[in-house]
C-alpha positions in Angstrom: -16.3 41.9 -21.1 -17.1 40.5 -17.7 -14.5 40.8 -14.7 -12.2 37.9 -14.9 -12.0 36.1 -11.3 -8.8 35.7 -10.1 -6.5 32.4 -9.1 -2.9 32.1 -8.9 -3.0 28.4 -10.9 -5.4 28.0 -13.8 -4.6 24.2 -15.2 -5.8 23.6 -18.9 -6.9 19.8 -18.8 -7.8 17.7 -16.0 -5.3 14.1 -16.9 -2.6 12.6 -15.0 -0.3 15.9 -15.7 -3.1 18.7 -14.7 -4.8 17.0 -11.6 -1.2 16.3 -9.9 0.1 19.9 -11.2 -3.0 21.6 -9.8 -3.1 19.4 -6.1 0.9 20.4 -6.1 0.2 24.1 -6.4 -2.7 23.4 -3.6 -1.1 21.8 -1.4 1.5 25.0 -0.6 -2.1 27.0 -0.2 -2.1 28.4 -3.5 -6.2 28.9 -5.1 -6.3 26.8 -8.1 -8.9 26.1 -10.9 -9.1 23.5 -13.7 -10.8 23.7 -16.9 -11.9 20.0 -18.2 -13.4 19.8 -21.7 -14.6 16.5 -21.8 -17.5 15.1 -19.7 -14.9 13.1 -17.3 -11.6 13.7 -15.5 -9.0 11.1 -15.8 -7.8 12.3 -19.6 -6.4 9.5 -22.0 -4.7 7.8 -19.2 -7.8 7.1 -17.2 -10.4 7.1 -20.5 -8.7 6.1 -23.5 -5.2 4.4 -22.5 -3.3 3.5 -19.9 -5.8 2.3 -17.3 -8.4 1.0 -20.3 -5.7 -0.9 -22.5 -3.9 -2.4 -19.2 -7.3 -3.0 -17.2 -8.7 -4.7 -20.8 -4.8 -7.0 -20.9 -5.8 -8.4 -17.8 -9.8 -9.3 -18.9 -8.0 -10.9 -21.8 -5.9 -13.0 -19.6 -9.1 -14.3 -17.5 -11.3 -14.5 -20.1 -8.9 -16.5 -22.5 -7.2 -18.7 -19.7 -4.1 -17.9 -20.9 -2.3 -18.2 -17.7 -4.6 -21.5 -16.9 -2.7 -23.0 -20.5 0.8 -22.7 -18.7 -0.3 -23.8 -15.4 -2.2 -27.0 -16.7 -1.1 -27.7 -19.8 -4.9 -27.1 -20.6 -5.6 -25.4 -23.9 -8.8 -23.3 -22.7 -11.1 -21.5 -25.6 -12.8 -18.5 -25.2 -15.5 -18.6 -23.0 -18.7 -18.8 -25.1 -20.7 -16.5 -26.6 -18.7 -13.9 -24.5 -20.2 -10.4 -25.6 -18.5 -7.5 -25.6 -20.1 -6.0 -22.2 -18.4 -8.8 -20.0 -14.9 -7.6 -21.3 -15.5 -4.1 -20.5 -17.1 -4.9 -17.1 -14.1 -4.9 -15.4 -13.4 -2.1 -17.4 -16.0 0.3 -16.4 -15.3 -0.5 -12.3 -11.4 0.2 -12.7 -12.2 3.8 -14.9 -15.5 4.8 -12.6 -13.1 4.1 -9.4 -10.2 5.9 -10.9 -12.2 9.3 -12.1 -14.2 9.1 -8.1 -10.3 9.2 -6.6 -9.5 12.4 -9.1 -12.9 13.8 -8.3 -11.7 13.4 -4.2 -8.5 14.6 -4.9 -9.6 17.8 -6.1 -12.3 18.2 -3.2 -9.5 17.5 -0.7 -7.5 20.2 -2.2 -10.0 22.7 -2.4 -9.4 23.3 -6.5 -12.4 24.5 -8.5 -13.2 21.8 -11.7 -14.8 23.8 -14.6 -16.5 21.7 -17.1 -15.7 23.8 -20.8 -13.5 24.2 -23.3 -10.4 26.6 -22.2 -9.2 28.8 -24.8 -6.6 31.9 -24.1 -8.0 35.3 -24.5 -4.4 36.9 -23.8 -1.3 35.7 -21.5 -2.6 35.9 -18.2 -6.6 35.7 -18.7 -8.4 32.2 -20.1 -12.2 32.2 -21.1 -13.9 28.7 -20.2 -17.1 28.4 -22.7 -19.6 25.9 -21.0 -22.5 24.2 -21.4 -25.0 26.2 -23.1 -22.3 28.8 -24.2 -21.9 30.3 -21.2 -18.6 31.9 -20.8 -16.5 32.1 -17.2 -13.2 34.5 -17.5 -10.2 33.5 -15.5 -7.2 35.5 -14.7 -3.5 33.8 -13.2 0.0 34.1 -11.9 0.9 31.3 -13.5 -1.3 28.7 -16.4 -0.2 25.5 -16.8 -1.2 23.6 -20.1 -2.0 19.8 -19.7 -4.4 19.4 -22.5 -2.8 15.6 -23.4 -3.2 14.5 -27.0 -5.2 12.3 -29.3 -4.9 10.0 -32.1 -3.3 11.1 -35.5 -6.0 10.2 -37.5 -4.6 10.5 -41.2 -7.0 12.5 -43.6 -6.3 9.5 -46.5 -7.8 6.9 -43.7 -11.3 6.6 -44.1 -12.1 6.1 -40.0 -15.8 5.1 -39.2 -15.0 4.0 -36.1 -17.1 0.8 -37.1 -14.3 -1.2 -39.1 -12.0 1.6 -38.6 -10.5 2.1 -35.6 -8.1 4.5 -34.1 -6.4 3.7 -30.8 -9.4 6.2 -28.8 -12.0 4.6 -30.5 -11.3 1.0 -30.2 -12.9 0.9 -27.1 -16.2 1.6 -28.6 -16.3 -1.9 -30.4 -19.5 -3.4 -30.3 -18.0 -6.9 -30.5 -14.8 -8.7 -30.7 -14.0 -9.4 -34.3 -12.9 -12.8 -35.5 -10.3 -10.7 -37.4 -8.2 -8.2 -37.3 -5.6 -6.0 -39.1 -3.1 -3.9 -36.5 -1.5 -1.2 -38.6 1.4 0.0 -36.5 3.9 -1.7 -34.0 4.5 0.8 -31.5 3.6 0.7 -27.7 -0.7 0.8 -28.4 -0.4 -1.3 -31.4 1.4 -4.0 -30.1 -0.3 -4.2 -26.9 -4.0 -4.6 -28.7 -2.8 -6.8 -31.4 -1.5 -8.9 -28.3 -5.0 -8.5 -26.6 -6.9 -9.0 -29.6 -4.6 -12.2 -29.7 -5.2 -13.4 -26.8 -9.0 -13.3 -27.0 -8.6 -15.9 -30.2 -8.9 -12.8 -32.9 -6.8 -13.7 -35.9 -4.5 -10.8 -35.8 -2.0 -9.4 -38.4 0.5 -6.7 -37.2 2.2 -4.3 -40.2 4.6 -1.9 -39.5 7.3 0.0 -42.5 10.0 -0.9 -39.4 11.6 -4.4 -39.5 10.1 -5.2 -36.1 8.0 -4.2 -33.4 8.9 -1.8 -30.3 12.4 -0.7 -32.1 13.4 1.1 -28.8 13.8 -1.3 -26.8 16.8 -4.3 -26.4 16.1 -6.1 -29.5 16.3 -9.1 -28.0 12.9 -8.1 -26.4 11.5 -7.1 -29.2 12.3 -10.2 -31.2 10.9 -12.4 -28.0 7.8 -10.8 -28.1 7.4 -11.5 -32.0 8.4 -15.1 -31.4 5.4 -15.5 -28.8 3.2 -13.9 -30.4 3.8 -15.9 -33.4 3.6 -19.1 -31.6 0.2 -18.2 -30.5 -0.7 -17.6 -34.4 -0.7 -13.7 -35.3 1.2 -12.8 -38.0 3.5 -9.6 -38.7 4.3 -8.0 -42.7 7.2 -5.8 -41.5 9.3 -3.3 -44.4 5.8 -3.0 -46.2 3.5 0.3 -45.9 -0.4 0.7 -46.6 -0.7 2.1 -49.9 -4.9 2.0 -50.0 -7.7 0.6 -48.2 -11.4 -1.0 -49.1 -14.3 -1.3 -47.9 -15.0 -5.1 -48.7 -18.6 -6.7 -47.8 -16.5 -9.2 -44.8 -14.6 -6.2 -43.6 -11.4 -4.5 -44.9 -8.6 -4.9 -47.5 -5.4 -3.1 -46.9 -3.3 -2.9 -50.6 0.0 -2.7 -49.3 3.1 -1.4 -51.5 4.7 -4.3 -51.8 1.6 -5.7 -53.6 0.3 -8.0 -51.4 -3.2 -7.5 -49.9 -4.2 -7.5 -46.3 -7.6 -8.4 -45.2 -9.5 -8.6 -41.7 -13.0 -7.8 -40.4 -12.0 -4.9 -38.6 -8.8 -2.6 -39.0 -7.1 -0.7 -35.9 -4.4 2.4 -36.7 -2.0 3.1 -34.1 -0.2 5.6 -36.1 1.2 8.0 -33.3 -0.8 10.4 -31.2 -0.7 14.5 -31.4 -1.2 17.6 -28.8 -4.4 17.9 -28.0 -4.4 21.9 -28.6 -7.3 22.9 -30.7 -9.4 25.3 -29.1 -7.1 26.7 -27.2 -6.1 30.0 -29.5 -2.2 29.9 -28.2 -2.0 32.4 -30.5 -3.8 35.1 -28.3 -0.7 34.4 -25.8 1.9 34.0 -28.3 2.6 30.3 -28.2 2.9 28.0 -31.2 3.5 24.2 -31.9 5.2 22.1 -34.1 4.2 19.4 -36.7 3.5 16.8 -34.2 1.2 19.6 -32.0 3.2 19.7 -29.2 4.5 22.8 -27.0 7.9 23.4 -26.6 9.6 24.0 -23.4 12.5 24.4 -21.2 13.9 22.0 -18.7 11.5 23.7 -16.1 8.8 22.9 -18.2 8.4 26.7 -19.1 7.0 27.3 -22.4 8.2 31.1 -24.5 6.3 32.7 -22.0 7.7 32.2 -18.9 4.6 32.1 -16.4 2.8 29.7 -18.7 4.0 26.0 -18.4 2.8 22.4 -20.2 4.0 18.8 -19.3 2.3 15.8 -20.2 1.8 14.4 -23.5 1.0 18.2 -25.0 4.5 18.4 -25.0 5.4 15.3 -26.6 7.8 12.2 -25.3 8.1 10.3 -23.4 4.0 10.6 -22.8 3.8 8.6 -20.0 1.4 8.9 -17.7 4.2 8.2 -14.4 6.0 10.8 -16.3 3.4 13.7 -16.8 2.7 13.4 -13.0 6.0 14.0 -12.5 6.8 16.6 -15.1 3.8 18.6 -13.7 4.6 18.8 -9.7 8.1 19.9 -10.7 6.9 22.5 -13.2 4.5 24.3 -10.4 7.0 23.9 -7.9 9.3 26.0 -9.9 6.6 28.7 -11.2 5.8 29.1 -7.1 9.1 28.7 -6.1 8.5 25.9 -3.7 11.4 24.2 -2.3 10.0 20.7 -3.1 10.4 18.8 -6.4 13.5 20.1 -8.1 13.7 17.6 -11.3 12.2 15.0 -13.0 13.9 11.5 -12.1 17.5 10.7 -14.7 16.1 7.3 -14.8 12.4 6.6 -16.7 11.3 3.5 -16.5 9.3 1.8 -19.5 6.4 -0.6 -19.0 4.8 -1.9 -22.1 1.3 -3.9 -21.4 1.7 -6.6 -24.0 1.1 -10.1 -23.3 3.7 -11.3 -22.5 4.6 -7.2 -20.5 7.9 -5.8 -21.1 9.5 -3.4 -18.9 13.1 -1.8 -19.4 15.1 0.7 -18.0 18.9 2.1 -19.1 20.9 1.5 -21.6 20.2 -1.4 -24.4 22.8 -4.1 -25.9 22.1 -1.5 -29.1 22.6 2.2 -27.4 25.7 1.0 -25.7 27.1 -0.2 -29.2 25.9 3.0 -30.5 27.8 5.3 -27.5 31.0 2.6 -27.7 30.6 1.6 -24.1 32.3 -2.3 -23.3 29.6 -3.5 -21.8 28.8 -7.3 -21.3 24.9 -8.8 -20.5 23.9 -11.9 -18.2 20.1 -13.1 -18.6 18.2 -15.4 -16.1 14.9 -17.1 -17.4 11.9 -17.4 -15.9 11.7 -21.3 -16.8 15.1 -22.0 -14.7 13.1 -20.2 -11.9 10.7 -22.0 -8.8 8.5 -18.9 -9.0 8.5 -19.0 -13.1 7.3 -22.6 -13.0 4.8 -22.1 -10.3 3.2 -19.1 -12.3 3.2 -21.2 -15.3 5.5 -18.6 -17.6 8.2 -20.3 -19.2 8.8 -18.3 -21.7 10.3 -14.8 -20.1 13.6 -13.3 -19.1 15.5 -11.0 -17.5 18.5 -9.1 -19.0 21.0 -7.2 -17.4 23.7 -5.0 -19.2 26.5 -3.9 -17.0 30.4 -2.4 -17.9 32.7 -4.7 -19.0 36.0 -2.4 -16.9 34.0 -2.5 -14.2 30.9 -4.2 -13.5 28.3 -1.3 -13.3 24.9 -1.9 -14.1 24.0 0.5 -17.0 20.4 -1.5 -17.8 17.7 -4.0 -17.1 15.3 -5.7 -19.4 12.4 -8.1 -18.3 9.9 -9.9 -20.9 7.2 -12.2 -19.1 5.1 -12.5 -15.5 4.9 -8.8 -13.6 7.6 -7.8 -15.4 6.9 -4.0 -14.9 6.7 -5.2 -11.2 10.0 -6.3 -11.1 11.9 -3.5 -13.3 12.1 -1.5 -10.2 14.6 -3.2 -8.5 16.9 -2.9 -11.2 16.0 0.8 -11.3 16.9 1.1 -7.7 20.4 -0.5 -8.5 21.3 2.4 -11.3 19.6 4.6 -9.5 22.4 4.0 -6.8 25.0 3.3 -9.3 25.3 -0.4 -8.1 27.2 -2.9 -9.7 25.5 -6.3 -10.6 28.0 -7.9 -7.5 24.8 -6.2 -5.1 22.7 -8.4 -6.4 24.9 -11.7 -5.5 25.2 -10.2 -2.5 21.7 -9.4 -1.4 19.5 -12.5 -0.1 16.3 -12.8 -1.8 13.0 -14.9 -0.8 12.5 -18.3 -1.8 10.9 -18.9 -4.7 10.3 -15.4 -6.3 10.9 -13.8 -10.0 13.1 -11.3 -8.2 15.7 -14.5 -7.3 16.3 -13.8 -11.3 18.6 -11.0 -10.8 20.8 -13.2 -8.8 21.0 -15.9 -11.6 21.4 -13.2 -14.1 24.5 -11.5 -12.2 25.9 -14.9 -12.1 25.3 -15.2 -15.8 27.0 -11.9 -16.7 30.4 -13.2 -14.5 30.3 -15.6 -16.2 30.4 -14.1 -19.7 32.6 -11.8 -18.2 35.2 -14.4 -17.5 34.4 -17.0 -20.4 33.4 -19.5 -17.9 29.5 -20.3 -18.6 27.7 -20.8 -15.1 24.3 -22.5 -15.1 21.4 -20.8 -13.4 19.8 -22.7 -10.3 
């Protein structure tokens, strides 16, 4: 066997999790390679997800003149004969800019990009078979796994990737349906079925829950259904596929209740699962579990100690903000450098449905759950200047504080840059605030963030049983 070359970082997988692990580990001088399988950088979240699905939200919005409806009052159609290039356009700029800043990134740290498949030949040395079968050997201090994950394609689902999609291969449509049936209402089913939507697809949503996004306030979740259901999709909730057909307009979906669903084209969003084939984990003594994700310790150390994961490999919350972060603090503790101790207490969540959601802290639910008092005040976007001038009505903001003594323990936002403005409220807990700051602060005339001052309000008012009116 040839001489394995010699790094002290070898990163499996070049997404959001590996590129910021390896330019961590670079940036204190360490010599660092990465091993990407596929034939670009960028993983899911630049590929297949997070840019594509929130870059596609926002072609939606243009193309349908969504936010032209609530300005005007104008009901505008889909632009005609709009072919499926024009709405990946944008696309294809966002994704091609994203992978050229990875590509730099890596050059500026001096890290080596293999193009292969990575697989372990023991617990310190990783082959790299390329191109042509061509094999590189490469021996570290320390391996991080970043390998991301993929769609759970169910065996008993006959995906063609034609009428059947999975959440991967959606963006391979060659034209937007006039129909179609979203089979899952989780974070990547309910933001197509709302992009589909919004492009004037007839759209049913299914899920075996009793509504979408079940971790979240259900007061957002049920304001997104009631939206979405204004603008005509329809949800079957407490019902489960039992079989699906080929039909000569599309797809049937027999559903164990009895009914029948029907579409011309079908999209699964059934979960996603580590991304780990290939790599033999056995040859290093590393195994995963049902869902195919490594386990690890709170330094992000898997059973072997010099061999780390983070991303979506090792399951929630597999978000791309959070893999970045996960990564720089794993390779700060395999080097020792005295940088990035921990991953940040407080996660935000920013779901890319139209209207977006974003949410951070405790829920009117989880605090029910833990028996913490709390009481809530919301401010809507329609009592707001900036709400009116943007042409959203229909949003709000929701903040849950203590009832003893007034400190905030979560925000939730439905409606206009809603992910935008989650950050102040994740200041505020992130200081252990009460809601009083946000009476006190002074915010600019007319903005969304004024919100927070009419929802503090609110919540006094609940506090003391005397209503007060926003404005």
């Amino acid at each position: 066997m040839a001489q394995a070359e010699k790094f002290d970082l070898v990163v499996m997988g070049c997404g959001p999790a590996g590129e910021k692990g390896a330019a961590q580990a670079a940036y204190f001088g360490k010599k660092v390679a990465v091993i990407e399988r596929a034939a670009q950088v960028g993983g899911a979240g630049i590929n297949t997800g997070t840019v594509p699905s929130k870059t596609l939200r926002e072609s939606a919005l243009y193309f349908s003149g969504m936010r032209q409806r609530g300005l005007y009052g104008i009901d505008y159609s889909l632009r005609e004969g709009l072919k499926i290039g024009d709405f990946m356009h944008h696309l294809s700029e966002v994704v091609e800019m994203e992978r050229r800043k990875i590509l730099k990134n890596l050059e500026l740290h001096k890290i080596e990009l293999m193009q292969g498949q990575a697989g372990f030949e023991d617990a310190h040395t990783v082959s790299v078979t390329m191109a042509g079968g061509r094999k590189r050997l490469l021996s570290a201090e320390v391996i991080l796994i970043a390998t991301g994950s993929k769609p759970n394609r169910s065996s008993d689902i006959p995906f063609d990737d034609v009428t059947v999609f999975d959440s991967d291969s959606i963006l391979k449509m060659d034209r937007i349906p006039e129909s179609l049936v979203v089979v899952g209402g989780g974070v990547i089913g309910s933001e197509y079925a709302s992009i589909f939507q919004a492009l004037g697809v007839k759209v049913t949503l299914t899920d075996g829950r009793d509504t979408v996004l079940t971790f979240l306030d259900r007061e957002m979740s049920d304001t997104l259904c009631e939206r979405l259901s204004e603008w005509g999709m329809e949800f079957r909730f407490n019902d489960r596929m039992e079989k699906l057909e080929r039909t000569s307009a599309g797809v049937r979906l027999q559903m164990k209740s009895g009914q029948s669903l029907e579409g011309e084209k079908a999209l699964f969003a059934a979960g996603r699962i580590g991304a780990v084939d290939g790599l033999q984990l056995e040859k290093c003594g590393l195994g995963v579990n049902k869902r195919g994700h490594i386990e690890v310790n709170e330094n992000y150390q898997t059973r072997a100690p010099h061999i780390y994961a983070a991303g979506d490999v090792i399951g929630n919350p597999a978000l791309a903000s959070t893999s970045m972060e996960q990564a720089r603090v794993a390779m700060c503790h395999a080097f020792g450098f005295q940088y990035k101790q921990r991953v940040a207490s407080m996660l935000p969540m920013g779901i890319y449905t139209i209207p977006e959601i974003s949410s951070v802290g405790e829920s009117e639910e989880s605090c029910k759950e833990k028996k913490i008092e709390y009481c809530t005040g919301v401010a809507h976007y329609k009592n707001n200047a900036r709400g009116q001038i943007c042409g959203d009505t229909n949003g709000k903001l929701k903040l849950v504080f203590a009832r003893a003594d007034k400190k905030l323990l979560g925000v939730h936002i439905i409606g206009e840059i809603a992910t935008e403005l989650i950050h102040l409220g994740l200041m505020s807990l992130y200081d252990g605030d009460t809601i009083d700051a946000f009476i006190e602060l002074c915010f600019n005339y007319p903005t969304l963030s004024e919100m927070y001052k009419y929802a503090a309000y609110d919540g006094l008012g609940n506090l003391s049983g005397h209503k007060v009116r926003e404005g």
